[in-house]
N, C-alpha and C positions, 0 to 999 in steps of 0.2 A: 236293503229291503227288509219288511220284517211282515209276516203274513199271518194273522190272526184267523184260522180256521173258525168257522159258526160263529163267530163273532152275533151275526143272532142265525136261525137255523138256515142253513144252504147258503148264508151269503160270507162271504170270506172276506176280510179288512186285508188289504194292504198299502205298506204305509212307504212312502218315498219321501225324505226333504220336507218331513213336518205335513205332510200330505197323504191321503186316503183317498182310495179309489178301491170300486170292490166287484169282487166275481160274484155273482148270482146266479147257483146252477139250478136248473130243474129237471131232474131225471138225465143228466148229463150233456143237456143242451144248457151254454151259457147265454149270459147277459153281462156286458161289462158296463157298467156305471162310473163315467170320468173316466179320465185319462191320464191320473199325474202328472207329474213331467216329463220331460222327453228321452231320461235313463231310465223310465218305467217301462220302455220298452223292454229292455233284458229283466225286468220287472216279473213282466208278464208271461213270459217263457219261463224264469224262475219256479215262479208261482204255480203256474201250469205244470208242471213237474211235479211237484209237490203234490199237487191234488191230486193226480195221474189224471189227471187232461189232457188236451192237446187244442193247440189253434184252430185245427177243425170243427172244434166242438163250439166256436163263438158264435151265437147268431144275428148279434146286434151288439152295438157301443151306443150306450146313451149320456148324452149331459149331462148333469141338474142346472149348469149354467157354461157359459164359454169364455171366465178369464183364464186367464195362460198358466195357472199352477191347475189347471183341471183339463186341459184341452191337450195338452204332453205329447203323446203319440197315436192322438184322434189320426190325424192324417195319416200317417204311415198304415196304420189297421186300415182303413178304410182303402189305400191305392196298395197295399201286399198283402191284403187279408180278403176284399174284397167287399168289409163288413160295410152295412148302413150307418152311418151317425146320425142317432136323432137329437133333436134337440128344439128347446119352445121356439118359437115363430118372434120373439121380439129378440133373440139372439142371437139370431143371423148373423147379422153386421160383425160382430164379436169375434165369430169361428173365423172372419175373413182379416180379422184387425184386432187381433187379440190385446196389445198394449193398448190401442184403445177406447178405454173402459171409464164410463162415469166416476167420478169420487167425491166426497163432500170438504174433502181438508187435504193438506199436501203432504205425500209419502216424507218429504225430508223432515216434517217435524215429529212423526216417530220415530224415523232413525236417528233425531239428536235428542229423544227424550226418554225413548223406552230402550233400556240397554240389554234387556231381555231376551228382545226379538233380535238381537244381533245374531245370536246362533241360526238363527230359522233360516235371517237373510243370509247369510251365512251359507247357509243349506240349500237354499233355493238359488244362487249362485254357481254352486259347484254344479250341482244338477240340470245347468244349465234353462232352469227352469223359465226364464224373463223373453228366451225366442221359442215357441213352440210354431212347426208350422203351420201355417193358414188350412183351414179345411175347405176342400175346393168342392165339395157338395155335401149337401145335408139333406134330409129328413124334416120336417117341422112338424111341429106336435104342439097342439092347443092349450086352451088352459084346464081341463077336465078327462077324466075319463079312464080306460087302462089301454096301456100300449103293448101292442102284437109283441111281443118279445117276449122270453122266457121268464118264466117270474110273473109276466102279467101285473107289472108296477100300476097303480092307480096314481094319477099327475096331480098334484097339489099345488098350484098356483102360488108362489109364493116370491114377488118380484119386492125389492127394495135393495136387497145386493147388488144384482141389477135386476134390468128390465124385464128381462125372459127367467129369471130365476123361480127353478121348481125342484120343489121335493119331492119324492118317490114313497108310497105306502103300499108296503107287502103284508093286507091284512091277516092271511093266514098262515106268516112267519112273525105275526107282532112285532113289526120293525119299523121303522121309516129310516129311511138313507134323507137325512135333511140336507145333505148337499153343505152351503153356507149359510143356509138360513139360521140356524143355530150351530156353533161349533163350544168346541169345548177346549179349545186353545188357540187365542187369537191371535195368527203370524205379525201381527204388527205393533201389537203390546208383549207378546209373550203369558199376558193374563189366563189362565187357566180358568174352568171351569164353563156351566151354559151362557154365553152372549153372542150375541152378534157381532159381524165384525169391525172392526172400527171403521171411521169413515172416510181412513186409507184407499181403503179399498170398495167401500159401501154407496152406491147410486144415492140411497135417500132413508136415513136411517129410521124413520118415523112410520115411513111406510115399510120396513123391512121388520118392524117389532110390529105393529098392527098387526099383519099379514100369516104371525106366529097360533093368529086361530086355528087358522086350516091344519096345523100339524098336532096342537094338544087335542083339537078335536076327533084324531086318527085314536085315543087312547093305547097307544103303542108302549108297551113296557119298555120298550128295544131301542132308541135314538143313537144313529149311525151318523158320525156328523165329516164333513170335508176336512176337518183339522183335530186332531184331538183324539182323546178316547172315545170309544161307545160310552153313551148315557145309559145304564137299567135301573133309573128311579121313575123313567115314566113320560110322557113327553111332555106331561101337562106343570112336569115339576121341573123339567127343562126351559119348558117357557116363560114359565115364572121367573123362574131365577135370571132368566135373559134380562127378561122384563124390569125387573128391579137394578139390575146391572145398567141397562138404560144405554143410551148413544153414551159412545169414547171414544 
């Protein structure tokens, strides 16, 4: 585990298996955004120590989408925590069937072509990351608006990864948590820097770069991405760079 405190203000990066999931505290009531994988659980307790938190203190587990390097120990919080999972309304199906998930190209021809991401797969392996349990209720959350939870994330509509995929904007912590909308290290290339994900893993990659309005338009200094480092060049220089990076 490795746990990047303020990573942008109040919200904490941690990172599991090539993977980012993050505490958002506000005034000592959290918000957990994603779920890692499923050793994120000892993650989370880790973590929580660390900040001098506790379990207690969680008052909602939210999405930004429901593939299974992001859904980890959603179920386990939610039936011994007692926490809500929220999550958009077109990724229902997802939280219940997590392997399966739209893609545009087939996983085997990046693991015989990018040798890169061996480690990640690698990693996501060990972590048992490929069976997370099914989440046996949810929460659904539209495509607009801010959601009851601490932080007060405003939803960004942002589907082409998949269906229900949204990003999260904390306008007066200058952040967005883009989820996989934009990452800054893609598990299936091992390519570093702002793109999207390849279309390993990506619904419809055309509408997944389109859709990168809604986040540069957030002017956020702070882009918190599912994979990768944090971006502080700005989201709008994040999207760009996605953008010219282009479907892979």
């Amino acid at each position: 585990m490795t746990l990047e405190r303020d990573a942008a203000p109040g919200i904490h990066r941690v990172e599991d298996a090539y993977t980012n999931w993050y505490i958002v505290d506000e005034d000592g009531a959290l918000t957990i955004v994603d779920a890692g994988v499923p050793s994120s659980w000892d993650s989370l307790h880790a973590a929580l120590g660390e900040l001098g938190r506790r379990t207690l203190d969680i008052r909602a587990l939210v999405l930004t989408h429901a593939h299974f390097d992001h859904l980890g120990f959603a179920e386990r919080a939610r039936r011994e925590l007692e926490l809500t999972v929220w999550v958009h309304e077109n990724d229902v199906p997802l939280t219940r069937h997590p392997l399966q998930y739209a893609h545009e190209r087939a996983r085997s021809r990046y693991l015989l072509t990018k040798p890169r991401a061996l480690p990640i797969v690698a990693a996501l392996t060990r972590h048992r990351a490929w069976f997370p349990d099914p989440v046996r209720e949810v929460r659904r959350y539209g495509d607009n608006g801010a959601l009851d939870v601490p932080g007060s994330p405003r939803v960004l509509f942002t589907p082409g990864h998949t269906l229900g995929h949204c990003a999260l904007h904390f306008p007066e912590r200058d952040a967005v948590i883009a989820g996989d909308a934009v990452v800054t290290l893609d598990p299936y290339t091992g390519g570093r820097g702002p793109q999207i994900v390849a279309g390993a893993a990506t619904a419809d990659s055309r509408r997944a770069l389109a859709v990168l309005d809604a986040v540069a338009a957030t002017g956020a200094t702070t882009v918190l991405t599912g994979h990768g480092p944090a971006w502080r060049q700005g989201a709008a220089s994040a999207v760009a760079l996605a953008r010219e990076r282009g479907p892979h």
